[in-house]
ZABAVEX-194308 format. One record per residue (C-alpha): residue in one letter; z, y, x. Coordinates in nm, 3 decimals. Each point is the difference from the previous one (the first is absolute). Layout:
a	Z	Y	X
...
//
This chain:
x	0.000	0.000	0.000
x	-0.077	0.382	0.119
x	0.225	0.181	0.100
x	0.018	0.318	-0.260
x	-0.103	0.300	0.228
x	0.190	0.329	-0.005
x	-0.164	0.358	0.008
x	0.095	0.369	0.029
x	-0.208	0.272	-0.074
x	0.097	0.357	0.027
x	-0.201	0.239	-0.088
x	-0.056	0.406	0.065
x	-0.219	0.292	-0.145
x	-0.244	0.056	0.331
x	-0.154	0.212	0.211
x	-0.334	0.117	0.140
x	-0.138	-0.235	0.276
x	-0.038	0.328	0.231
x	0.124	0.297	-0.024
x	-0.390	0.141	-0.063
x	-0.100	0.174	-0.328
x	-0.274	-0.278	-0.061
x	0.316	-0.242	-0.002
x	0.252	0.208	-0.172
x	-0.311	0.046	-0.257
x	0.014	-0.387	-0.101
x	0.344	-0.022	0.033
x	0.074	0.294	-0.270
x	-0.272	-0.101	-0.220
x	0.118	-0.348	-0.013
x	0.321	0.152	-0.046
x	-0.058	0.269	-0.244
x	-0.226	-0.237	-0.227
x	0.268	-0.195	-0.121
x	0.120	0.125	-0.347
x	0.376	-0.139	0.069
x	0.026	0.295	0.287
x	-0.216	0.264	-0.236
x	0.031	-0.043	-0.399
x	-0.265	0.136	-0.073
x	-0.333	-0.087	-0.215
x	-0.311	-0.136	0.263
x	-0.207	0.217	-0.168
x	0.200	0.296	0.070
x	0.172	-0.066	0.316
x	-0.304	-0.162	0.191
x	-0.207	0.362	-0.017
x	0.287	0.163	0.161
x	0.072	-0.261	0.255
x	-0.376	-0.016	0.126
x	-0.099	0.382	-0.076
x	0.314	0.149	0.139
x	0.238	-0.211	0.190
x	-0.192	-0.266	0.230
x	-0.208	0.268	0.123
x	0.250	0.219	0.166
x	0.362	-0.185	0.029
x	-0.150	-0.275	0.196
x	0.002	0.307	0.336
x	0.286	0.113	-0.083
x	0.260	-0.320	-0.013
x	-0.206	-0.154	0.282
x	0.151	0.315	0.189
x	0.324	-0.070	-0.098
x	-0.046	-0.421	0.052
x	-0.070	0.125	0.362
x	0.316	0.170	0.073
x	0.196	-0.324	-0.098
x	-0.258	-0.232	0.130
x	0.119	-0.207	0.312
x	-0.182	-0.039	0.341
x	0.188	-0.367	0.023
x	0.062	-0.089	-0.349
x	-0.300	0.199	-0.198
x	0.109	0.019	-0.398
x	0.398	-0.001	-0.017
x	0.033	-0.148	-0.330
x	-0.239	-0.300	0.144
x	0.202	-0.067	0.287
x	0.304	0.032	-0.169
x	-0.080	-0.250	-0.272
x	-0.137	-0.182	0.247
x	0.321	-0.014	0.192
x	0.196	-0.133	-0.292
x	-0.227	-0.264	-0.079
x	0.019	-0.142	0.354
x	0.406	0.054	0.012
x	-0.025	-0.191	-0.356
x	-0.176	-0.304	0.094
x	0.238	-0.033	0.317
x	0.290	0.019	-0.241
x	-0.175	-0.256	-0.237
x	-0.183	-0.239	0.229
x	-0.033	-0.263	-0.334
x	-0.195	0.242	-0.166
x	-0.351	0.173	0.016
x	0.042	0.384	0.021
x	-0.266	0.225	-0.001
x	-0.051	0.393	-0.150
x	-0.296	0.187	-0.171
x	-0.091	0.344	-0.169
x	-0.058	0.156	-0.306
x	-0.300	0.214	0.144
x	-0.075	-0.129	0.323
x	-0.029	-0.350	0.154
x	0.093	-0.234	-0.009
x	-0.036	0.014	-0.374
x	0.234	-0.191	-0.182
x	-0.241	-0.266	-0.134
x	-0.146	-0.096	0.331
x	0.363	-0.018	0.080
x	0.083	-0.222	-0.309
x	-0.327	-0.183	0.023
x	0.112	-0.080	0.352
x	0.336	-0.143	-0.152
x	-0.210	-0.193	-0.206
x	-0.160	-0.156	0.290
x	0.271	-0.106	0.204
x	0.144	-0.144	-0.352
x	0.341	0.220	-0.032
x	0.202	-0.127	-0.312
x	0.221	0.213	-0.019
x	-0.049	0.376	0.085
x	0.192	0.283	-0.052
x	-0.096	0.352	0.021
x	0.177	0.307	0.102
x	-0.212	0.336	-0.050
x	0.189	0.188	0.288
x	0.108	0.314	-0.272
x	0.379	-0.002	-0.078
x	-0.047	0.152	-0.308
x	-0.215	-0.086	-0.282
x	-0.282	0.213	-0.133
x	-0.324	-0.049	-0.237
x	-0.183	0.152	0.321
x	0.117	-0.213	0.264
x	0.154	-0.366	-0.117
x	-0.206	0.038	-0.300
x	-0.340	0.054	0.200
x	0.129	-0.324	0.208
x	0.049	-0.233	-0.307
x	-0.335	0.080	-0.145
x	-0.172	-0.118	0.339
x	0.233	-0.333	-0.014
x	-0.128	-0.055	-0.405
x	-0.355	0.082	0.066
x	-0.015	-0.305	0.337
x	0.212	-0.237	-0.243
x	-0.199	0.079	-0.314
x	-0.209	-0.351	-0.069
x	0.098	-0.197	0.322
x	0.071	-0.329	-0.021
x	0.292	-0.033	0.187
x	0.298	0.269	0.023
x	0.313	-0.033	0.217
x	0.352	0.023	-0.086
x	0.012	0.394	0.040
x	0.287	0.224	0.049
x	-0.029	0.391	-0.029
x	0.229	0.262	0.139
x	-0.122	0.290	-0.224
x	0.311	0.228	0.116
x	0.256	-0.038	0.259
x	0.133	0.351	-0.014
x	0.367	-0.144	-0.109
x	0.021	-0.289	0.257
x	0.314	-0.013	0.174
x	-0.218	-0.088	0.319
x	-0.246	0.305	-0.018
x	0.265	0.200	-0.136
x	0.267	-0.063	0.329
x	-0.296	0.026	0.241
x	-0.116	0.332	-0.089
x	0.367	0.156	-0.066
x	0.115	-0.123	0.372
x	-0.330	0.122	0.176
x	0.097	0.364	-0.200
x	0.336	-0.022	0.069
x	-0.110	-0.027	0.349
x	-0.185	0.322	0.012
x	0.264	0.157	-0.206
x	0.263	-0.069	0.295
x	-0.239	0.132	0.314
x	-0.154	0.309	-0.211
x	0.286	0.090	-0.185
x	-0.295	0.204	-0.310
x	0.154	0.221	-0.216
x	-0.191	-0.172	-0.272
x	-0.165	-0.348	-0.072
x	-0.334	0.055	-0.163
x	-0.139	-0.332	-0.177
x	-0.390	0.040	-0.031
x	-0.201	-0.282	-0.244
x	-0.326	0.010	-0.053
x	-0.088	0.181	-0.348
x	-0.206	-0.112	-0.275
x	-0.070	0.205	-0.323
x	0.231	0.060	-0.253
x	-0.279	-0.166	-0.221
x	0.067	-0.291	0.130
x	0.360	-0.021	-0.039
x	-0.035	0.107	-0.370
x	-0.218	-0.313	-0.087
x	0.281	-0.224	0.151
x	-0.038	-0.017	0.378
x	0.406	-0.060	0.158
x	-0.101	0.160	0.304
x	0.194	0.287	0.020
x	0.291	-0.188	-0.162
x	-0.018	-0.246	0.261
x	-0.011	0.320	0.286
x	0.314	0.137	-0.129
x	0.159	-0.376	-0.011
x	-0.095	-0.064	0.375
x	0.139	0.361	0.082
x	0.346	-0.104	-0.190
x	0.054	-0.288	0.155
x	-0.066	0.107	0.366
x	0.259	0.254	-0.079
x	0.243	-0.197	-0.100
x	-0.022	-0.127	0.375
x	0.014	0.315	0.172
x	0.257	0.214	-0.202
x	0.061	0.323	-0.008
x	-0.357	0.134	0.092
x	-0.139	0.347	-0.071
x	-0.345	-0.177	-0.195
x	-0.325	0.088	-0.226
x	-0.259	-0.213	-0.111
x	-0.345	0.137	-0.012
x	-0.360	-0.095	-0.024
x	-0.323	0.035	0.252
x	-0.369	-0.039	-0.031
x	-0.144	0.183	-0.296
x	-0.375	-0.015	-0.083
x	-0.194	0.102	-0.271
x	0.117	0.251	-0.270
x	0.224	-0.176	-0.186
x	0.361	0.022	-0.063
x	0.206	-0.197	0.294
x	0.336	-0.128	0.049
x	0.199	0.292	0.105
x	0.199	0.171	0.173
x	-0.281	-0.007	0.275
x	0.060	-0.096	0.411
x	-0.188	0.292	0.088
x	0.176	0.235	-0.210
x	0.336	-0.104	0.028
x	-0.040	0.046	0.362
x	-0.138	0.323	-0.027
x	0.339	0.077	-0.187
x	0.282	-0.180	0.184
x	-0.004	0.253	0.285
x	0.083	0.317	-0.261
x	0.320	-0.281	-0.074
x	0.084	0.005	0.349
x	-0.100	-0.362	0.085
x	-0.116	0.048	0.322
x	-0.021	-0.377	0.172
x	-0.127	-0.206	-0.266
x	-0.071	-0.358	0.020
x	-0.263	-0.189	-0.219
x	-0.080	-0.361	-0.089
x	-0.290	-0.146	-0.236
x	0.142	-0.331	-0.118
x	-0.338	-0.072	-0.214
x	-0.143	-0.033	0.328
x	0.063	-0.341	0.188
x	-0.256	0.063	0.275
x	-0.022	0.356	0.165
x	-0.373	0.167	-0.083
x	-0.176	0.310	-0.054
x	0.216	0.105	-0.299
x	0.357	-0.068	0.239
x	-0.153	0.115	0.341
x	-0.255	0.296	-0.098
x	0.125	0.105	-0.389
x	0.352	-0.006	0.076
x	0.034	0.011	0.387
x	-0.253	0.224	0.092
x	-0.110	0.246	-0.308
x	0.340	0.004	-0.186
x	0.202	0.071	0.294
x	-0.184	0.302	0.071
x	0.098	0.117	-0.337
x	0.312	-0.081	0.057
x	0.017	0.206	0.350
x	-0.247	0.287	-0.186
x	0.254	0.045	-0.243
x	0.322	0.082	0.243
x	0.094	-0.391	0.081
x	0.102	-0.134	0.357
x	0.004	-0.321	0.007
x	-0.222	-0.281	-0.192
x	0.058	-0.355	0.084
x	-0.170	-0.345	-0.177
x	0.106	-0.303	-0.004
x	-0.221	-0.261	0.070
x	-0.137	-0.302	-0.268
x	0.143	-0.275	0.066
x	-0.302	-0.109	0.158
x	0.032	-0.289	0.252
x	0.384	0.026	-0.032
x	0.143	-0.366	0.042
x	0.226	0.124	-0.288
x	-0.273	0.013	-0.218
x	-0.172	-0.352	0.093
x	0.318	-0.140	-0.118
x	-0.051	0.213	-0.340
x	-0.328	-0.175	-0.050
x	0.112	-0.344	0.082
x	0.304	0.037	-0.206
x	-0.296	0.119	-0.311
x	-0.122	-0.332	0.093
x	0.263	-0.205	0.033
x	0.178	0.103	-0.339
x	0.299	0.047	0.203
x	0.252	0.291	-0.086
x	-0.233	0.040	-0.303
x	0.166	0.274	-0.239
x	0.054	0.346	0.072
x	0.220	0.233	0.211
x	0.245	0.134	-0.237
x	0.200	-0.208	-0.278
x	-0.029	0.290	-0.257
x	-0.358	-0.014	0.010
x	-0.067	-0.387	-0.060
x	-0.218	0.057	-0.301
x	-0.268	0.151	0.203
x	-0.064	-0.291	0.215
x	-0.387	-0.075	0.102
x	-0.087	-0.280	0.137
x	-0.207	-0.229	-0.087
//
């Protein structure tokens, strides 16, 4: 009798295979097509997307790809996903670990067609976003669906669609702040998630619910913190989470925060939006406006801490979240 074969997939948005604007052209159009990020009718949305968009952002974030672009490495986000895969698969040497993207490759189904082929039963799949949105976990189960969809034969899957209340992630990320907090002593921790329209939270997307739970619970860790939660990387014209990175920054100087110190926990891997939207183009607001100080702290990246996060995901173990009086929230799957 076979032996039943084990797989781990974990899976992240993407990036452009150079930082070029031919490749950051097919990267956001890829991106940008996909009416999970933008809820909006084809018919209306593809006009502006062609007409206005692909024609001139393409020069303009390949500019900003460059600045974070490594001689060594090339695309962090690559490398860094990368790096936990390998870490992974040395943690889980029974299993078959491998990683793909949203909007670059490896695509998820060559990845899952490649499962298929080396006949993994059972599979489970982590997309590497703590928290769950419509635009990111959502986007990630439609590509599983549409592989699966009339195949003849499916393997046991498992599905971490959040992980943003996992004691693991949750004790990882609050001793890596706690960290900073002790060498830069910031008059003010600044969480920064990604944002996503308000829209989208009206029609039922936990998102920002799940932003505020992470925020509570690393809190409860680190005490009595001077804190705000805020939101980065608006686009389009619509109505975002608020209050805004960029503006809140602008403001915290005129409230005498002066050393401020900033972590984006929807962000497992650092990339353009950590190390050019926050590190680069929202500390100089910060310093613009009067501050003197602006420190990040890192993703958790290749942190050993946060191998052991995955494989506990994996493993089931310490399944349940990090704070008794929130039980009723828990996630996994």
């Amino acid at each position: 009798m076979r032996k039943m074969k084990k797989g781990v997939l974990l899976i992240n948005l993407g990036t452009p295979k150079t930082p070029t604007p031919a490749d950051v052209r097919v990267y956001l159009k890829k991106f940008l097509s996909d009416p999970r990020v933008i809820d909006m009718p084809a018919w209306k949305w593809n006009p502006i997307l062609n007409l206005a968009i692909l024609p001139h952002r393409p020069e303009k974030s390949a500019k900003l790809y460059q600045a974070i672009w490594s001689e060594e490495h090339g695309s962090p986000l690559l490398y860094y996903t990368q790096r936990q895969t390998e870490m992974l698969q040395e943690e889980l040497p029974d299993y078959i670990v491998r990683y793909a993207m949203s909007y670059s490759e490896p695509e998820i189904a060559q990845v899952l067609l490649e499962m298929e082929q080396l006949e993994v039963d059972k599979l489970t799949i982590i997309p590497l976003y703590p928290q769950y949105s419509t635009t990111t976990v959502g986007s990630v189960l439609d590509d599983i669906n549409r592989f699966y969809m009339g195949r003849i034969k499916i393997p046991s899957l498992k599905i971490v669609t959040d992980f943003c209340d996992f004691a693991p992630y949750i004790d990882a990320l609050a001793d890596k702040i706690k960290r900073a907090i002790d060498e830069f002593q910031p008059d003010k921790l600044l969480f920064s998630y990604h944002g996503i329209p308000v829209s989208y939270v009206e029609k039922g997307d936990p998102y920002a619910e799940r932003c505020k739970l992470t925020t509570k619970l690393i809190m409860e860790r680190l005490g009595n913190v001077s804190y705000t939660e805020t939101f980065q990387s608006r686009f389009g014209p619509d109505t975002w989470l608020t209050p805004a990175t960029d503006d809140t920054l602008r403001e915290l100087p005129k409230e005498g925060v002066k050393r401020v110190l900033v972590v984006a926990p929807s962000f497992v891997s650092d990339c353009l939006e950590t190390l050019h939207e926050l590190e680069i183009e929202n500390k100089e607001y910060f310093m613009q406006s009067g501050g003197t100080e602006f420190k990040m702290v890192p993703a958790l990246n290749d942190d050993y801490s946060f191998t052991q996060v995955l494989k506990s995901l994996v493993l089931n173990q310490d399944i349940g979240i990090a704070s008794e009086s929130d039980k009723k929230t828990g996630s996994i799957q």
